[in-house]
Structure formats: C-alpha cells, structure tokens
N, C-alpha and C positions, 0 to 999 in steps of 0.2 A: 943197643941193637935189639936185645928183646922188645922192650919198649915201643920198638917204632914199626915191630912185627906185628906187635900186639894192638895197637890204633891203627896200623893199614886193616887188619883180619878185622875189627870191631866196623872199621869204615865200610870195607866189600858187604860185611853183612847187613848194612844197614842202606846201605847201596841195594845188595839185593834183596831184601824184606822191602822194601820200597817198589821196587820192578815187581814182585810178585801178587801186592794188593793193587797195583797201578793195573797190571796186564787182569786180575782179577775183573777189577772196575770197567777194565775196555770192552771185555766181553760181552759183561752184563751190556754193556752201553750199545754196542755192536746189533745185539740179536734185538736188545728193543728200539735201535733204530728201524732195524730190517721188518718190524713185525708192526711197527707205527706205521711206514712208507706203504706197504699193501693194506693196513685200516683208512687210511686217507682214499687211495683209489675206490674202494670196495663202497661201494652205493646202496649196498643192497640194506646195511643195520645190521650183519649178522657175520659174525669173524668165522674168516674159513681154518680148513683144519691149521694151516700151513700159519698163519697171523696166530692162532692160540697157543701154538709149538714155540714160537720164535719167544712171546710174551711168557711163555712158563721157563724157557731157559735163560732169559733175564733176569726172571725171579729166585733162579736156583742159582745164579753166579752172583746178583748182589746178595743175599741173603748169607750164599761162603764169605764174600768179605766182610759182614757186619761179626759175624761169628769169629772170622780168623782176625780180624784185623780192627778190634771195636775202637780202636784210637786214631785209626787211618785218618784226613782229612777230608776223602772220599764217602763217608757214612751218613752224612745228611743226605747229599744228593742219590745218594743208594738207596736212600728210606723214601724221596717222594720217586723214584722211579721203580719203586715197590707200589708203591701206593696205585700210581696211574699203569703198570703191568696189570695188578688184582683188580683194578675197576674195567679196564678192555676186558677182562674176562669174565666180569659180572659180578665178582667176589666180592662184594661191597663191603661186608664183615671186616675181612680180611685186610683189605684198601685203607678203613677207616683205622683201623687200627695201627697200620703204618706209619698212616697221616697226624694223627694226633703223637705220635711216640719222637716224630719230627719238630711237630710243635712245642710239645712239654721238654725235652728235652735238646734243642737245640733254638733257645730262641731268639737268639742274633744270628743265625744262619742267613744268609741272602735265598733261601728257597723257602721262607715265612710264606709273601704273600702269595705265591705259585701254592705251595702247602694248603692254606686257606680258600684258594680256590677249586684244590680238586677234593677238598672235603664236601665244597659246594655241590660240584656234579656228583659224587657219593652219594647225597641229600637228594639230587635228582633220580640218580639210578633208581634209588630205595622210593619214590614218590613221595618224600618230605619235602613236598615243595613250598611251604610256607619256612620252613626252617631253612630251605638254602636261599629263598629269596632274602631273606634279613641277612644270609651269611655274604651274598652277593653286594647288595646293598652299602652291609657295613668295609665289606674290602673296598667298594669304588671309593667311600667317604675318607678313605684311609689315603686316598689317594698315590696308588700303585704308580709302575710304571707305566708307558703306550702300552703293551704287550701285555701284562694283566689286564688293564683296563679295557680294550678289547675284545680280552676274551670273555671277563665277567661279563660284562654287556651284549656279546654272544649267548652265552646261556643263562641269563636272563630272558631273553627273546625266547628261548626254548621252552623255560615255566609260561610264559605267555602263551606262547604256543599250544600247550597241555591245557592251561584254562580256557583256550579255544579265545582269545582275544587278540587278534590277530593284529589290530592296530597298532596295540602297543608292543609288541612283536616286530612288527615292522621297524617302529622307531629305537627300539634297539638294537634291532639289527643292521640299522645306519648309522647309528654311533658305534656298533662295533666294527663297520668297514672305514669310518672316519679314520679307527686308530691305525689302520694301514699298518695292520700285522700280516705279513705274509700267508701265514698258514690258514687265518680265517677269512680271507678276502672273498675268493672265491666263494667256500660255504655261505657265507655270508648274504652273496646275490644270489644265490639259488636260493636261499630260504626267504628271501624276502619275494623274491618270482614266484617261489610257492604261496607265500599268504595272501599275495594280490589274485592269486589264482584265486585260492579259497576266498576269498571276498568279492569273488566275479569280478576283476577289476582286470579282464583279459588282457585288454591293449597294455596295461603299466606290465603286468605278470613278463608280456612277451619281450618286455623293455630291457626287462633285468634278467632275462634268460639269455637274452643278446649279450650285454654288458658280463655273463659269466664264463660265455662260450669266449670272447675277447679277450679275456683277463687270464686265461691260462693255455700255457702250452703242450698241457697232456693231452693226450690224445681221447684218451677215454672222458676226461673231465669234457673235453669240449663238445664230443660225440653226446655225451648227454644232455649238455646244457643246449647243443641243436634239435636235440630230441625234442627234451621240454618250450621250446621256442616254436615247434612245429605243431606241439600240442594244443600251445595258445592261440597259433595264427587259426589251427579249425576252430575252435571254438569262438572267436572273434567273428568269424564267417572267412576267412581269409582261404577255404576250403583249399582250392584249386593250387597255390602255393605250399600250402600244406602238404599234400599229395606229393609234389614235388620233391620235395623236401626228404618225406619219406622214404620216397625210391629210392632218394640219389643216395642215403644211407645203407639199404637194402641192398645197393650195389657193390659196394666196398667190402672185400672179402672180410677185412675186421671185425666187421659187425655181424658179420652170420651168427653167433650165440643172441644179438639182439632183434634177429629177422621177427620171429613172431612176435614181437610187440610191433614193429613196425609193420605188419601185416593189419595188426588188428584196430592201429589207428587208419589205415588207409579204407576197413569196411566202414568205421565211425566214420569218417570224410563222405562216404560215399551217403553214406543215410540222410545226412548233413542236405546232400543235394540229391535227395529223393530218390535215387537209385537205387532202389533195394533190392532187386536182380542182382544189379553187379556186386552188394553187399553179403548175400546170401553166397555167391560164389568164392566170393575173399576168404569169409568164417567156414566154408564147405575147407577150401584148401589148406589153410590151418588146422583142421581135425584130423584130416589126410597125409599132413607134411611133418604135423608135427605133435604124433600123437602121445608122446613122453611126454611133453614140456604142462606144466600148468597153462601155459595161456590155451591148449586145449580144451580145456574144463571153461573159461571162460565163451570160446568159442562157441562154444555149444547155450551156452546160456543165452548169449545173443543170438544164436539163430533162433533159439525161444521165443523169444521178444518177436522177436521180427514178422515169425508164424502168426503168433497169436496177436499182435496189435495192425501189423500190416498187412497181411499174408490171409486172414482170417481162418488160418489153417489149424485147427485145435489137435488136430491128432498131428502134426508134426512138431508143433509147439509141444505138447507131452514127450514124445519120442526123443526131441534135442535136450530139454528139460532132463530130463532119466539121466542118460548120457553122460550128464556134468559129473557124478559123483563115482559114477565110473570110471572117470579118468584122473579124477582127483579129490581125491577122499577129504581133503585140506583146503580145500580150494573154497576162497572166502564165497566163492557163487552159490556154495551147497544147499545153504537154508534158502538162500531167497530161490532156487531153482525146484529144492520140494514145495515149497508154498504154494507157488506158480501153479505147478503140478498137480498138486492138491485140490485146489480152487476149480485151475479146468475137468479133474474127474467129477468133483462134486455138483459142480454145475451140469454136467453132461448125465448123468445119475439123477441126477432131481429133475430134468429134461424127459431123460426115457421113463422116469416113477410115474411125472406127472401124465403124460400121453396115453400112459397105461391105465390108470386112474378111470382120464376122462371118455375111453374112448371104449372103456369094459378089455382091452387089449390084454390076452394071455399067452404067457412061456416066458422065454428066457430074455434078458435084457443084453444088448451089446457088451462087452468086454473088453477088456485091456490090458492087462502090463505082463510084462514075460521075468524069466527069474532071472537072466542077467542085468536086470534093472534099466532093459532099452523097453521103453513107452511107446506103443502108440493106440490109438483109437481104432476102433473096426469103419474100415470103410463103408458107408451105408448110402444110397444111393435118397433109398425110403428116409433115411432120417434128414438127409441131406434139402431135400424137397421140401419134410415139413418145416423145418427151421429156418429155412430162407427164402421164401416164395413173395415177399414184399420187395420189386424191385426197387423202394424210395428206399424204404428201410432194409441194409443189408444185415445185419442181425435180427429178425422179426420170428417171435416164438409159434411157435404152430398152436398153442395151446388155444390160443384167441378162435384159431377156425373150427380146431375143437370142441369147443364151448358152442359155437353156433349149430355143428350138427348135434352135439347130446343135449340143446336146448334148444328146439324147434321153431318153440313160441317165440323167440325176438330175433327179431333179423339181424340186429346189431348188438354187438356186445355191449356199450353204453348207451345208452337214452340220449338223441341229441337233445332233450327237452329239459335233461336234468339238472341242477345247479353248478355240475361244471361245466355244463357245456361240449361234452367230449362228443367229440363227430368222429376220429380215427382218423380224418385225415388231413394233409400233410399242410392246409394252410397252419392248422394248428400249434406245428412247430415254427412259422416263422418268425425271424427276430431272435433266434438266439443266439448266445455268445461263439463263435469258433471253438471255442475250447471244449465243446458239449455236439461237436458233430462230427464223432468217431462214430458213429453210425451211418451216416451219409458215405463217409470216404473210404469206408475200409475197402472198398474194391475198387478203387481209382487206376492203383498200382497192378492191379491183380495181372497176371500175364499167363493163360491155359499154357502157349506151348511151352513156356519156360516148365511149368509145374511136369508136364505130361514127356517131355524128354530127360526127366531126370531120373536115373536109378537108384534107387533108394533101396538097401535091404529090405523087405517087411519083415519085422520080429514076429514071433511065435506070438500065439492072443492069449491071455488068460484072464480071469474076472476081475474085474474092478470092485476094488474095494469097499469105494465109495459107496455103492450099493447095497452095504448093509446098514446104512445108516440111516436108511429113509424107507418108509410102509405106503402102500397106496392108499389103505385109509384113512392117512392122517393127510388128505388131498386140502386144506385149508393151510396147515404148517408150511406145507411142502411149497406153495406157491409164497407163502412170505418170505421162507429161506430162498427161493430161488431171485425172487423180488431184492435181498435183501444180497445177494451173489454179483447178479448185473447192475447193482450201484452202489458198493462202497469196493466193490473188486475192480469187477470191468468198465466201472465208467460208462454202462449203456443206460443208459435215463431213460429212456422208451421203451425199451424191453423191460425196464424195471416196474415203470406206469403201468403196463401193460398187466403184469403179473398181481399188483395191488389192486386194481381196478376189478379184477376178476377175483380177487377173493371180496372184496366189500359188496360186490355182486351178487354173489350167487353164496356165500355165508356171511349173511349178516350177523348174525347172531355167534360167530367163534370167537373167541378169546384172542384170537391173531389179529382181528380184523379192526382195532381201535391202532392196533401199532404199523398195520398195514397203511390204517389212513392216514397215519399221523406223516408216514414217507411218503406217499404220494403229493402230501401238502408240500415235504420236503424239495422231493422234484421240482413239483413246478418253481418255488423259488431257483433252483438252481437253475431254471430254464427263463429265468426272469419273466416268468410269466405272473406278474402281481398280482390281475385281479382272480386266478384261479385259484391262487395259493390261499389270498384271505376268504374269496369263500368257501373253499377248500376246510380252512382252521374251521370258521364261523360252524360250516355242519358238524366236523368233530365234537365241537361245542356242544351243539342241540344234541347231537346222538349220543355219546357216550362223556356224560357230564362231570363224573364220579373218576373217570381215570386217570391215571398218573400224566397221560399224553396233555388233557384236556387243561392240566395245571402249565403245563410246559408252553401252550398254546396261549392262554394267560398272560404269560408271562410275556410272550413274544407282542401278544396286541396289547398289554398295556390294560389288564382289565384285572378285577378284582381276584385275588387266589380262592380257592374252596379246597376246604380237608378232605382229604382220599380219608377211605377209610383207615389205610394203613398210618396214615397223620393223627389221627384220631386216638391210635391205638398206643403210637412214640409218645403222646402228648400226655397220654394217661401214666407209664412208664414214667417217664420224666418226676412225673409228681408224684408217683409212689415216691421213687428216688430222694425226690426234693421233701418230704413228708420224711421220711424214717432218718435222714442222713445230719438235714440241716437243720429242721424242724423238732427231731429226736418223738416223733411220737408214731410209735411201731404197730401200735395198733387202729390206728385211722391208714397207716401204710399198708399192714394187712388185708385190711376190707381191698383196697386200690389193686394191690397184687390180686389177688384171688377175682378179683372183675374181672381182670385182664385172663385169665385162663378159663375162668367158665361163658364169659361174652364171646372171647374171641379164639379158640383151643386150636386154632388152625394156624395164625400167627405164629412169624418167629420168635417174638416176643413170650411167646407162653412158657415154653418151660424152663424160660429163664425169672420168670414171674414162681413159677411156681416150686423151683429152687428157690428164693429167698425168701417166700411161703414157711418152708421149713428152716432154713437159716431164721427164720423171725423169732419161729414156735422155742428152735434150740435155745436161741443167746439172750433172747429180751422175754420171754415168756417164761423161758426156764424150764421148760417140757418139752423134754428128752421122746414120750410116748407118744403127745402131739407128731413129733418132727420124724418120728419114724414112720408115722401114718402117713404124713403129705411123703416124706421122702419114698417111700415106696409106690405108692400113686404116680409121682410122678417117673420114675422110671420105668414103670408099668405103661404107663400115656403116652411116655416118648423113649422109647428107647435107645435111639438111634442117637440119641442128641448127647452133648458133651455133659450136660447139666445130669445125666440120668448117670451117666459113667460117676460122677462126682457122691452122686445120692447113693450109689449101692454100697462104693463103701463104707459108709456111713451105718447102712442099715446092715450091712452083714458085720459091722462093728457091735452092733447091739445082739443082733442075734447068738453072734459069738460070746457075748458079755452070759449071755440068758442060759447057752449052754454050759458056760462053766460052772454057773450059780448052782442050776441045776445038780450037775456034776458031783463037785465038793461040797454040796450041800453049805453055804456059807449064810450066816444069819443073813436078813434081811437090809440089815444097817451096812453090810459090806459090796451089796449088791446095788449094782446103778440102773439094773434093766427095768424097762418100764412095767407096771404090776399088768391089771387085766386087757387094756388094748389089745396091748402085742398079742397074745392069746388066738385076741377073734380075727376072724377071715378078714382083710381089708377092700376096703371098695373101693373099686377106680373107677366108676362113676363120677364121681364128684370131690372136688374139693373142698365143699362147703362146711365150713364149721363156722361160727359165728362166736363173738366175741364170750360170749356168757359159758358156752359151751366149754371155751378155751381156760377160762379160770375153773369152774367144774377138776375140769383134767388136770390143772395145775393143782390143786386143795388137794388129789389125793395121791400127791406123789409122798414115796416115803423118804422119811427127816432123819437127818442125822444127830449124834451126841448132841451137838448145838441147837437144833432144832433147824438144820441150813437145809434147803433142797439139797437131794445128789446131784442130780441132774446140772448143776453148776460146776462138779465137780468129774466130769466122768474118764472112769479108766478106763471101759474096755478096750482092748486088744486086739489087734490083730493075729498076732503069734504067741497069744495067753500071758499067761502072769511074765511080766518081763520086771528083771531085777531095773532101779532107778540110776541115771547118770548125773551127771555133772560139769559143766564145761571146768578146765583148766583153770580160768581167770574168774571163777566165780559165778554163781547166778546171775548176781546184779551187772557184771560188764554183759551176757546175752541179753537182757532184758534191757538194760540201756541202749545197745545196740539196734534191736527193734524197734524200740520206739522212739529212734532216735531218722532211723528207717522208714517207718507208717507216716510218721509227720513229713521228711521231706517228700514222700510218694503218694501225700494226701490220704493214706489209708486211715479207717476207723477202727479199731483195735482196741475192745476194753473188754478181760475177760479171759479165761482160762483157757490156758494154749497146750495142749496132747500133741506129743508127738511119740513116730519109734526110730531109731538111728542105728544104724547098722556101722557099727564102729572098727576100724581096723585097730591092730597093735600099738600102732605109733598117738591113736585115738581121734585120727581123720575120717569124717563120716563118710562112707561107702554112698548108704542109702538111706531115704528118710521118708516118712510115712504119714501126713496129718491126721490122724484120730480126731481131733474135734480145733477148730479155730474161733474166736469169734468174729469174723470176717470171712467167709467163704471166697472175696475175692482176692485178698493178701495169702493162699496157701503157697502159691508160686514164689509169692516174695517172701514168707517166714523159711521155706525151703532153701533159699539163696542164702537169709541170712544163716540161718542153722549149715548150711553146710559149710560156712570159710569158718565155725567154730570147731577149736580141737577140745577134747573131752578128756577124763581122770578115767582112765580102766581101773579094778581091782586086778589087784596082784594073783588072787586066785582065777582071773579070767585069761589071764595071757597063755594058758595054754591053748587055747585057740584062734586061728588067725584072725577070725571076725565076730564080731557077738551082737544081738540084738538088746536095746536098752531101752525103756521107759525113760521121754524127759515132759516134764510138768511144770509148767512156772505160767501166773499171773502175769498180767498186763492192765495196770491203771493210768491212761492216760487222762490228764487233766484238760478241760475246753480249751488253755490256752494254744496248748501242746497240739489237739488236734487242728484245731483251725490254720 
C-alpha cells in the first residue's frame, strides 16, 4: 500500500512539474504572440510602448523556464524566441547570443535552421551585411524548408535593398513570395512595389501595391497598400484618380490619424496639374489643422518650394522655410528647409550690397528674420521695381540699369559689336532647352487676387544675417557670388550672364573675373548656344592664358595643356621628393626645396618645402644648428601653418637642451646644443644657405669619445633630464615592430628615434612626445606604434600614478626593407 502511495505522489509530481514548465512556456509563448501580431501591423519600423512590454515579458517568462526547468523539452524553442524577442527590441548582443547557445548546444533540434536564420537578421540589425548574406546564402544551400526558404530570400532582398540594388532585390523578393509563406506574402508585394517605385518603374510599382492591398484582409494592411497604389497612379500621371482615391480614404472615419498624409498627397496631385492656388491652400490647411503632427513641418517646406520656384515670392518662401523647424525639430525637411533659406537671404543681401555699391546708395539695408524663427522679407515696393522691371524676363536684376546710369558713356551694357555678340535682347535666347526657361514662366501661374486676399501674419523684422557677410567695396566679388547664387542655386542662367558680364565689364583686371568668364562660357553651353560658348572659351584663352580656367578650357576644346604657375611649382615638389627619397641624394634635394621657398614664399607648398629644409640639415647633414636655423625661420615665415607648429618644438627642444647645459654646467661632450649659431640673432629673411656653407657648419660640431657627431644622437628634453625606459618585450620586438611598420606604410626610417612617454602603473603610454625622428612625416605613425607598447616601470617609480621616461632606440633599415 505504501508503495503505491509512493508512485501515485512521485506520478502527481511529475504531472505537476510538467504543468508548471508547460503553463511557464505558454505564457512566454502568449505575450510574444501578442507583441509579434501588433509588429506585423505597425508600418511605421519602430515598436510601440505596448509591442516592447509584451516582447520583454516573453523574455522574462522563457528565461524562468530555461532557469527553472533547464531539462524541460521546451528550452530550445525558449532560446530562439529569446533570440527573436531581443532582436524586435534591438538587442542584438543579447539575440545573438541566445542564438548561438541554441546552436552550439542543441544541435539536432528542429529550430537549427529557423536559428540560423535569425542569426542572419541579427547580422542585418548590426549592418554585417556581407556576413549575413553568406549566412543567407549558405542556409538556402542547405536547403531548408518552403518557410525558411522564403524567408531567407526575404531578407536577402532586404541587404539588396541597403546596397540600394533594387533589381536583385526585386527578384528575391519574388522568390520569396513563390514560397507562399503566409506571414511574408503580403510584405513581400509591398516591397517589391516599393523598388519598382525606387526604379521609376511607376506603372509595375502600382501593379504590386494592387496585388497587396488584394492579398490581405486587414484592414490597415489594405488601407496602406491603397495608399501606396494612389501614390503610384499620381506619379504615373494618373492624377485625377489619384485625388479620388485620396478622398475616399480621408472620408473613412478609420483613417483620421492618416488624414494628413493624405492631405499632402492630394496638394502634390494638385501641382502635378499645375494648380498651385489650390496647392498652396491644401499645405495652408495642413499647418492649420494639424499643427502637432510632423507632416506640418513638411507642409510648410512645400509652401517654400511653391513661393519661391512658382509663386516668385522670396519673402514668403523664407517665412514658410523658418516655420519647418518650428514645428519640428526632427523633421527630415530641416536642413534642406535652412539651405533654402540661406540661399534666398544671401541672394537678397548681395542684391541690396550690390545696388548700394553701384548706385553710391546710403543707410540701412532691408531686414528679416524675427526670434521665433518665422522669416520673412521686408516688403519693398522700391526693391520690388528694381529687380523686376524686364517684363520678358521675370527675374531681371536691376544692377544692369544700374550700371548704365553710373556709367554714362555706353548706352548698353554689352557692346553688340563685341565677340559675343551680346545685344540683351530676347532673340538671343531663342532655342533653348525648356528645362532652362524658369525665367520666362515663373509668373504664368502668378494670380494678384489670390496673393492680396490672403491673411498672412506679418512677423516682427529684424536684420539679416546674411548681410554681414558681404562689403560694398569688394563690388567685383559680390557680383561673382551673386552670378554664382542664380546658377548653381536658382537655375536662372540670365540673371547669372547678366551678373558675369558686368563684372568682365567694367573689372577687367580682378582676380574674379577669369572665373567669372569661365561661367558665362559655362551658360551659354547650358543654353545650347555653341557658337557663343567656343568663342566665349577662345577669348578666355587670349585673355587670361596662365589660369587654372584657361587649362580646363583646353581641355574642353581638345588643345595643347600649359603649366599654371602653381603646376610648375607641384612639379618642382615632386622632384625634390623624387631626388631625396628614391634617388637618396639630400643635397641636390636641398638646393630644389629651398627654390621652392625663396622663388615661390607665397605658395602652399613653401613651408612645407622649408620644413624638410630642416628635416634635411637634421637627419642626412647631421646638423643639429643648421636645423635649428631654418627651423625657426620657418616658423617665423609661417606661423600659422602646421609645418611651424611641428618646428617649434623642435627648436624649443634645443633651446631647452642649451639651458640645461648652461645650468649644470656639463662638459662639452655631454652637451648636444649647437655651439656659436644658436647664440646669434636669426634671420628670416632668407633661407639661403648653400651647400659649402652647410658642411662649414657641420666640421664644427662638437665629437664625442668616438669621434661621432652628437647631433646623430640628440637627448634634449622636453621635461629635462628623464630617467630611460624600456618596452616589456624588449627593444628589438619595438624596433622590429616599426620597421616592420615603415615598410608596409612605405615610410623611410633610418636613424635615431627620441621620444618621451608618459607611463602609467600598469606601464600603458598615456602620452608620447617626438623629440627628434628621422622621418618628420612617420611621427604620427611612430606615435601609434609607441603607443599599443607596454613598458618595464622601476619599482622605485610606482609611487606615482604616471611618470615621464626617455625612450631611444636606432632604426637601420636595409634598401630591401624600404622599397
């Protein structure tokens, strides 16, 4: 009777330890069903609170049974719906490491290849997409079942997607709806509707937004995929349906949280069919209705656009511009909405500079922006007048009539007799492309009384910015920047001629005026006007023969090149270069450097010429006093330059050396600083020293025991006498390491290498300091290497947390080694 007490009680408890990992496992299974079924609706790419709750307390009930119950039957499929809870929430660390602990440890489980696939999207999460496509790859080879298969070939399509190759994107994403896997069916034809999209291939796109909205019976899924289907018909030109379309969604109480997007497709429908009235009122009512939501911020972007390409309205284009980032700080429109903004103050700024200029015009310039960040322009009646008084040309700059009253003598701004033949007028533009006669139509659309019944706040005015960027006397610049404003900004190629014409005019001789002419040449090509354009180059030719333009022009007609001077000056460079490096002879490289800084001192090239000047005199001359002479010249000549930053510490190395000497009075033989130079006043006049000269100064450096130059060997200091270190592994592994280093980074490296190192405890370099290199351009790279080296403290140093150290070691690389 015991007996059979005792295996029923063993039986109930095994009975219920079974029910209790079971009812465990449902839950877990329960809350990531429930938090899967709203990530499938949810469109938007981003888990709400409510999906991130449901997938953390999945993760908190399998995780009790892998704990309580690590023998259950249930712990493989616990660990991949660990895996795939942590990857919905981003945790990819966390995911991967689930997924592999399934792998390695259960691997006859029937959730292998499931396993191996959500290591793959893991691999995506994280942007290893070369490593998940092999992982993708090798699962399909593996040959899954329909349902892996599938899905690999789903996100596969998705890496294609991220390297923006949409084709082959496509065609995986029709072998993943081949597999007729439920769950990816649908995504499936929306993603391929989107790639036909992205490949303008509208009509298919609308094909397969059809086939998505068809394929499922949610309601939201379908609502969208009608969306997208209405998105493609406007863009096909199918406008009018489109519109339709729209509404009939906007009418469905369902869709109210998606009204403002369907708002702001039906103003794009409307632009479509040249209504821009009734588009401006769409994007007005959007601002108005729905001033919380982001598609307000975009709203306002596009009444920008609208102002200022159709409207020709610059101060409400600014105004709606502002706007965007005030309603949405996040809001992808921001940058492109300051730019925008930007451009039309700047433009408007070098408008009112230049006026002012030409006209002797004094006091204050128009103004603009208020401090709630709403823009707009001062309405001007007077500016209004000057800048549009061409009724052919409705953009036409006033500067041109300008020009004719403060220059009496010529009736016309251009000579009709001249080599281009410029008369000003309008036959001159015929024949060109549509695409180039946003000047002609910007007031087609225009409509007074729509503008003049509208109420518009006006913001408070304050000064534009823009306005201090630009001087009246610099009236030659000001017209290339502006020139340079209305044609790579606004697309007005007439206002742009306009603006280059009149500086090659009337300053021929500025420095603007070869890059002025070189755009005007540029215009007329873009106005297909051939033969203006080649005789257009041809004069740049004759006039300004020597400039960079006059090469590029060359180049265009197919005619012989000519060195600028600055070609002249790289070419010289070069062959220093090619002389001291490949050549190995430092003093024919010398003469070449030091041409290059007394011919040409203006060049960027100079003081980098006249740093290796002293790098020469240091490492292949052997003088130390030489290299202190040019090295302080040249930071003296250039201060500003990176090359002078490099030189002073160098020479405040020596100086510091000079002062110790001094100091501790240390014989001569101990001391590296250079004898009489250093002494005398230096001259930054000149860098001239001449070869004979150079050995002179070498003969009386002082010799050591051996009879060696010091100047081969030099210690000074930055932080004075530093005790010497040692790496851990030995001299010869740093020293092998570097020149193990110089050779694969092509560096030249022969020659005593100073440094100081700021060592912590553990003997990790803090900080590191080059005192002398033979290589000025490898101190970056000895720095790298020196720093992943740990170093030997002494025992009596570790009472302090950091210490500075002297390290010194030789570098003999052999020809084979460097090449």
């Amino acid at each position: 009777m015991k007996k059979i007490i005792f295996f029923t009680a063993l039986l109930l408890l095994t009975v219920l330890s079974q029910c209790a990992y079971y009812n465990t496992f449902f839950y877990a299974k329960h809350y990531y069903k429930k938090a899967n079924r709203e990530t499938r609706k949810n469109l938007t790419g981003k888990l709400s609170n409510t999906e991130k709750t449901n997938y953390q307390k999945a993760i908190e009930k399998a995780n009790r049974l892998i704990v309580l119950y690590p023998n259950s039957k249930y712990v493989d499929d616990a660990l991949l719906m660990l895996g795939k809870s942590h990857y919905y929430r981003s945790e990819y660390p966390e995911a991967r490491r689930r997924l592999n602990y399934l792998l390695t440890r259960f691997p006859n489980s029937e959730y292998i290849p499931e396993g191996r696939l959500w290591l793959a999207k893991v691999d995506i999460g994280q942007e290893r997409f070369e490593s998940a496509k092999k992982a993708l790859a090798d699962l399909l080879a593996s040959k899954p079942d329909r349902k892996i298969q599938g899905q690999a070939n789903f996100f596969l399509a998705k890496i294609y997607e991220q390297e923006e190759d949409f084709e082959k994107a496509i065609v995986s994403y029709k072998d993943a709806y081949a597999a007729d896997v439920d769950e990816i069916k649908t995504d499936a034809l929306f993603a391929i509707g989107a790639d036909y999209d992205s490949l303008g291939a509208y009509d298919l796109a609308s094909e397969y937004f059809l086939k998505a909205m068809k394929s499922s019976s949610d309601f939201d899924i379908r609502t969208e995929a009608q969306y997208r289907y209405a998105v493609s018909l406007r863009k096909m030109g199918g406008v009018d349906e489109a519109i339709r379309i729209f509404e009939t969604l906007q009418a469905d109480e369902r869709n109210n949280r998606r009204i403002p997007n369907y708002r702001l497709q039906i103003a794009e429908a409307l632009i479509s069919k040249n209504d821009i009235d009734g588009a401006i009122i769409t994007f007005q009512d959007i601002t108005e209705d729905f001033k919380k939501e982001k598609q307000s911020a975009e709203a306002f972007y596009s009444l920008g656009k609208l102002y200022e390409k159709h409207k020709n309205d610059y101060e409400k284009a600014v105004e709606n511009y502002a706007k965007v980032k005030s309603r949405d700080r996040q809001s992808a429109f921001v940058d492109s909405a300051e730019t925008r903004m930007r451009d039309i103050q700047r433009m408007m700024a070098l408008q009112q500079v230049i006026r002012m200029a030409i006209t002797g015009e004094e006091g204050e310039i128009v103004e603009v922006v208020n401090e709630t960040e709403t823009l707009a322009l001062q309405d001007s009646s007077e500016m209004t007048q000057a800048y549009q008084q061409d009724n052919d040309l409705t953009w036409q700059d006033s500067t041109q009539q300008a020009f004719e009253q403060q220059f009496q003598d010529n009736n016309e701004m251009i000579d009709p007799n001249n080599s281009w033949g410029e008369n000003n007028n309008q036959d001159d533009y015929e024949g060109r492309n549509n695409a180039y006669d946003l000047d002609d139509t910007m007031n087609q659309n225009r409509d007074e009384n729509f503008e003049n019944n509208q109420n518009f706040e006006r913001p408070e005015i304050v000064e534009n910015p823009e306005l201090k960027a630009f001087k009246k006397e610099e009236l030659d610049k000001n017209l290339l920047l502006l020139g340079e404003l209305y044609l790579l900004r606004f697309s007005l190629l007439d206002s742009a001629a306009n603006q280059y014409k009149l500086l090659i005019k009337e300053f021929p001789e500025s420095r603007y005026t070869p890059q002025a002419h070189y755009n005007l040449c540029h215009v007329y090509r873009e106005l297909n006007q051939r033969e203006k354009s080649d005789s257009c180059y041809r004069e740049l030719i004759e006039k300004y023969p020597a400039s960079p333009y006059a090469n590029d022009v060359r180049e265009i007609m197919n005619l012989p090149m000519r060195l600028t001077q600055e070609d002249s000056i790289q070419q010289l460079y070069q062959q220093a270069e090619q002389t001291l490096f490949d050549q190995s002879d430092p003093q024919f490289a010398f003469q070449k450097y030091k041409e290059i800084v007394e011919k040409y001192p203006e060049s960027p090239l100079a003081p980098k010429a006249a740093y290796v000047l002293g790098w020469i005199a240091e490492t292949h001359f052997d003088s130390l006093d030489l290299a202190y002479v040019l090295y302080d010249s040249l930071a003296a000549r250039y201060p500003e330059s990176k090359q002078a930053r490099n030189a002073l510490k160098k020479v405040r190395a020596v100086k510091a050396a000079h002062a110790e000497k001094n100091k501790k009075e240390v014989t001569a033989s101990d001391s590296l600083t250079p004898p009489e130079l250093i002494k005398k006043p230096v001259m930054h006049d000149s860098l001239g020293l001449d070869i004979d000269t150079l050995r002179n100064v070498t003969e009386t450096l002082p010799k050591d025991s051996a009879g060696k130059d010091l100047s081969l060997k030099t210690v000074s200091s930055v932080h004075g006498t530093l005790p010497e270190i040692e790496p851990e592994d030995g001299m010869q592994t740093l020293q092998r390491c570097v020149t193990q280093m110089a050779s694969a980074n092509r560096f030249a490296i022969n020659g005593l290498i100073q440094c100081e190192v700021l060592v912590d405890t553990t003997g990790c370099v803090i900080d590191i300091k080059v005192i002398q290199s033979p290589n000025p351009a490898a101190e970056e790279f000895l720095k790298q290497v020196i720093k992943q080296t740990v170093f030997k403290r002494k025992e009596e140093d570790q009472r302090s947390a950091q210490s500075w150290y002297s390290l010194i070691f030789p570098i003999e690389m052999g020809e084979s080694t460097r090449r």
